[in-house]
Steps between C-alpha positions, in 0.01 A plus 500: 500500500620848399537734782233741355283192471464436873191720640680566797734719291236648265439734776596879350799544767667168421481439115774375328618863390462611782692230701815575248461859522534507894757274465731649265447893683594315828797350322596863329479659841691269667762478303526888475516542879705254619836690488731259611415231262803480150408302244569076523327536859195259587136600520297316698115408383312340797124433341203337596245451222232355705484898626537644172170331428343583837549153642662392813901470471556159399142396430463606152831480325489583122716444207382783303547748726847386587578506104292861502730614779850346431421604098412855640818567688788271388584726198503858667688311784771377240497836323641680840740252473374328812452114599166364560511235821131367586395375855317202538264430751528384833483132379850522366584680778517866272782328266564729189503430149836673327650451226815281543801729386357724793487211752879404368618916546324567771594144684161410612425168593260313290183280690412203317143571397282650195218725539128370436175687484400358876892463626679830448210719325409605156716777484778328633446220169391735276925629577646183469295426149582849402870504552803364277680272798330535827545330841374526842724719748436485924574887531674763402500879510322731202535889558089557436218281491133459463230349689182453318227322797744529773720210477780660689826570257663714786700138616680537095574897513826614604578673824370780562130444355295814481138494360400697231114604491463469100210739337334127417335357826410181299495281273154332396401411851826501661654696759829659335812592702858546384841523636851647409827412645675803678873499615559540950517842606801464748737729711294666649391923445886620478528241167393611138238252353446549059 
């Protein structure tokens, strides 16, 4: 079923334009605030489709709307010259899909597991069908990240993680937040921060 298809979605608010609309602003304004993000860093996606379409997380999981949403912001990711990593869900214990050359430079270790619709969520396989070589990592640390249905990215954003409150509040039915890597103030008021 097409993601305009399902009558959950053929609400005005959560269409299929609109979904990828919302999605790439949040993207664009992302990308353009988070300062201390250089190009080859990792953005993190953290999605739940279930509250895209107004479900429960985890109790409607949908292909489409993982394809709609990993078809929607892979290329404007890529164009910043970013890396895409995708949480899965809590049943592979928020693995990522990457693709392997990152997992090899960035030394991640890989879990031995694949994501499925029910087992590491639709965005999650939508990723690894979408990408050239992927693999599964157990963490790592992307500069900025969103989280589309609060599934909780903040454990795969660098240190110092500071929200961002986007001009999007949502996407379809879900609750929209995003976060951006900042580097530790230290020394104190005598030292000069950038």
């Amino acid at each position: 079923m097409n993601v305009i298809d399902d009558p959950i979605v053929q609400d005005s608010r959560s269409g299929e334009t609109a979904i990828r609309t919302a999605l790439q602003n949040a993207c664009k304004e992302l990308i353009a605030e988070a300062a201390y993000s250089c190009e080859g860093d990792l953005f993190v996606l953290g999605c739940s489709t279930s509250e895209i379409l107004g479900i429960r997380i985890g109790q409607g999981s949908s292909m489409a709307t993982g394809e709609l949403v990993i078809d929607a912001v892979l290329p404007l990711i890529e164009k910043h010259g970013f890396h895409l990593a995708v949480q899965c869900c809590e049943h592979l214990n928020r693995a990522l899909v990457v693709e392997r050359d990152i997992m090899i430079r960035d030394r991640l270790e890989e879990v031995n597991a694949v994501p499925a619709l029910h087992a590491g969520g639709a965005c999650a396989l939508a990723a690894y069908n979408r990408f050239q070589n992927p693999v599964l990592v157990e963490h790592l640390q992307g500069t900025m990240g969103l989280d589309i249905g609060d599934t909780f990215i903040g454990m795969h954003i660098r240190f110092v993680q500071r929200p961002l409150r986007l001009k999007e509040k949502s996407i379809g039915h879900a609750h929209l937040t995003a976060l951006m890597y900042r580097p530790k103030l230290i020394g104190g008021d005598r030292a000069k921060h950038f």
